[in-house]
Backbone as a ProteinNet text record, in pm:
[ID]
protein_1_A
[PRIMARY]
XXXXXXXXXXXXXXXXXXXXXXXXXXXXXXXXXXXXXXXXXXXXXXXXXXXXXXXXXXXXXXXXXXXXXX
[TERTIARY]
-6413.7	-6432.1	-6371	-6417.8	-6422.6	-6371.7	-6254.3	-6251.9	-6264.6	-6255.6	-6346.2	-6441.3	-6545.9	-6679.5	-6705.2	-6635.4	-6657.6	-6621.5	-6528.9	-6522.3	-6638.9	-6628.4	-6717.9	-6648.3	-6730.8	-6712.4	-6612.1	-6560.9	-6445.5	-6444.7	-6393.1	-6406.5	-6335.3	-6177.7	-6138.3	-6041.2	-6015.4	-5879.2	-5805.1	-5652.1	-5523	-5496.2	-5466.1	-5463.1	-5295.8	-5156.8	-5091.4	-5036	-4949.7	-4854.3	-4877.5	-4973.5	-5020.6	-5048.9	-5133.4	-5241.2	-5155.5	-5051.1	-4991.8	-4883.7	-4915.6	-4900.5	-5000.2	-5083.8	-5174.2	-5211.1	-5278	-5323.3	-5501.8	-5550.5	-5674.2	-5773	-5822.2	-5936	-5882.8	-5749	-5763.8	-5765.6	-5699.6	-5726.4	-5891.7	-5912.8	-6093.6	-6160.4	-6134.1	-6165.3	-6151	-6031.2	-5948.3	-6058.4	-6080.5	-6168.7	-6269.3	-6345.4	-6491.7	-6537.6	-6406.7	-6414	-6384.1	-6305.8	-6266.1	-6410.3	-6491.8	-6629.9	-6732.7	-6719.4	-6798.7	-6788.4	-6641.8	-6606.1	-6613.1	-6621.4	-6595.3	-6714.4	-6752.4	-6861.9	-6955.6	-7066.3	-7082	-7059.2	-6991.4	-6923.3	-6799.9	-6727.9	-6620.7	-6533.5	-6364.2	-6302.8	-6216.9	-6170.8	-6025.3	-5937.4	-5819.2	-5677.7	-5601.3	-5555.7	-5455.7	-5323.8	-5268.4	-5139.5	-5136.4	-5023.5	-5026.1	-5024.8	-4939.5	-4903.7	-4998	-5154.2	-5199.8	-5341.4	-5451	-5552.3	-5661.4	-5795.4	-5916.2	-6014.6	-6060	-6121.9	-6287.3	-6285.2	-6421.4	-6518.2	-6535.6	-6662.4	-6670.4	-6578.2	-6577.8	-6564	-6594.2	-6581.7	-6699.6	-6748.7	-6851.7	-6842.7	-6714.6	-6635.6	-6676.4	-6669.1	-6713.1	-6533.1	-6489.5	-6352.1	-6371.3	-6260.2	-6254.7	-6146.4	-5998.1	-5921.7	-5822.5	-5721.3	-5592.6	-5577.4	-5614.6	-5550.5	-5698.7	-5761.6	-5874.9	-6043.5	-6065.6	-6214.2	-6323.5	-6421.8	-6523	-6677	-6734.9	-6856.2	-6936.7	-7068.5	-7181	-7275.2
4812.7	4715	4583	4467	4358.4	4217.6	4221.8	4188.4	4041.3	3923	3834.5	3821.8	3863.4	3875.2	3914.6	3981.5	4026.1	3899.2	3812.2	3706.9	3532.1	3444.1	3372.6	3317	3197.8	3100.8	2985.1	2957.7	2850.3	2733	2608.9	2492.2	2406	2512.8	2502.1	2609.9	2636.4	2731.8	2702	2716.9	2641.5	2787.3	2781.7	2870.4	2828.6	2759.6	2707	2785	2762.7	2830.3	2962.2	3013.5	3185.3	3199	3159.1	3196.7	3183.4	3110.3	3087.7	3249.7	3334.2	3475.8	3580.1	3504.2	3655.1	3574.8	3651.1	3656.4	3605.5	3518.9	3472.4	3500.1	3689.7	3728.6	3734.4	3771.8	3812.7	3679.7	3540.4	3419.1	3382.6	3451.7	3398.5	3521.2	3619.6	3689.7	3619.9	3584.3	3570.6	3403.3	3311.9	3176.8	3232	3325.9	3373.6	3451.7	3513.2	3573.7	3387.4	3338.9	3216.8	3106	3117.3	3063.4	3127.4	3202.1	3335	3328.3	3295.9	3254.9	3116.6	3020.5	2896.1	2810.1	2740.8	2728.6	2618.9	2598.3	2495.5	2336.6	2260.8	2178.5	2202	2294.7	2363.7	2315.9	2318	2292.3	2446.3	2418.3	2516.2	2434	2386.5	2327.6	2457	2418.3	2515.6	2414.8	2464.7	2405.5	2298.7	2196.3	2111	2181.8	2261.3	2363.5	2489.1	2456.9	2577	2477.8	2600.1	2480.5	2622.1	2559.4	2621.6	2592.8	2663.2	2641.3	2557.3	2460	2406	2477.4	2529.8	2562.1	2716.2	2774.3	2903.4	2933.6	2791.1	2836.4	2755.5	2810.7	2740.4	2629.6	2618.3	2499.4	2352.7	2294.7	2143.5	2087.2	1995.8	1962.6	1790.2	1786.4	1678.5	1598.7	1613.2	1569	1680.8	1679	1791.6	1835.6	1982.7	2070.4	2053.3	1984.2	1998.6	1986.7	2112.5	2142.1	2158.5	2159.4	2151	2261.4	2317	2386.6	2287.3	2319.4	2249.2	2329.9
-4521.5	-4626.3	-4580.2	-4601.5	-4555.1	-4670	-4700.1	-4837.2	-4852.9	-4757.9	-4736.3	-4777.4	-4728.9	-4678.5	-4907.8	-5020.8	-5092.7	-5217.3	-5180.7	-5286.4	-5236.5	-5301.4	-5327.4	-5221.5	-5146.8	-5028.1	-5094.7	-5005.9	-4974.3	-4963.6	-5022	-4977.3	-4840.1	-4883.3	-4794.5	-4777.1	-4601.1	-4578.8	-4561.8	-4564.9	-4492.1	-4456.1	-4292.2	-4218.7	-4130	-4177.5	-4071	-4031.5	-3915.5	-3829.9	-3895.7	-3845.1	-3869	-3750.7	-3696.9	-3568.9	-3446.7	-3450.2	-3325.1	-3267	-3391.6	-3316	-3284.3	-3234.9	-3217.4	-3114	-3033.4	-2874.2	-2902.7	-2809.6	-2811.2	-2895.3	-2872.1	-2901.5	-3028.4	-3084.4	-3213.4	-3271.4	-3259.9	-3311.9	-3333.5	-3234.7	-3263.4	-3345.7	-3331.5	-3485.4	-3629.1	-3621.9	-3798.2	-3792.6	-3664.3	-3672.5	-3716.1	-3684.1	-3709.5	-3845	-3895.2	-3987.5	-4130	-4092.7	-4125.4	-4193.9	-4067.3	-4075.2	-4176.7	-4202	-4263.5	-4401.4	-4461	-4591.5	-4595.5	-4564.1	-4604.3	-4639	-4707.7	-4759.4	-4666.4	-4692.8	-4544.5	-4600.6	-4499.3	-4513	-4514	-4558.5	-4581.2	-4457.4	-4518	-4404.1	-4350.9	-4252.5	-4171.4	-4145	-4208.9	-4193.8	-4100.4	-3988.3	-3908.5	-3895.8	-3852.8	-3807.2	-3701.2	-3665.3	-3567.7	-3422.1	-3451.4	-3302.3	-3253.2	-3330.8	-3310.7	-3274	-3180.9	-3116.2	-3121.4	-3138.4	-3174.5	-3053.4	-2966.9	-2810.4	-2886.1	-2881.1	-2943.5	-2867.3	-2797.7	-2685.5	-2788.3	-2777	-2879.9	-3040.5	-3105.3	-3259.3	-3257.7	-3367.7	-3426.4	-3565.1	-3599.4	-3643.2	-3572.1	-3610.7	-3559.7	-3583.5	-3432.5	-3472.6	-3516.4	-3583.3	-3702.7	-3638.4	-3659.8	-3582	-3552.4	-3482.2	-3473.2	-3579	-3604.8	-3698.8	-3829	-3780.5	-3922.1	-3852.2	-3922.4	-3860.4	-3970.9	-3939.3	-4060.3	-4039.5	-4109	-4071.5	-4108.9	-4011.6	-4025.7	-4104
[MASK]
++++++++++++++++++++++++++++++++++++++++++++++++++++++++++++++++++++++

């Protein structure tokens, strides 16, 4: 069960200083799962100290720490 995936889409996430403990693949899970809820246009707020591989999210980057779906 996927409990995301079960409530209504997002305008926006604030995701900070979370991600900067988990190791790559799982950061790009929780990004992908991230994308999935957020509504389009929707943002992902992460932290200053934490960085999103643009080539690997499908997030569009905005400036440091704020990303947006298309």
């Amino acid at each position: 069960m996927d409990t995301i995936r079960e409530k209504n889409k997002y305008d926006v996430i604030f995701c900070r200083n979370v991600m900067i403990y988990f190791n790559a693949e799982t950061k790009m899970n929780i990004v992908n799962k991230f994308y999935e809820a957020v509504k389009p246009q929707g943002y992902l707020m992460i932290g200053h100290a934490e960085t999103i591989q643009r080539n690997q999210s499908k997030f569009m980057y905005i400036s440091p720490a704020i990303y947006r779906k298309e």
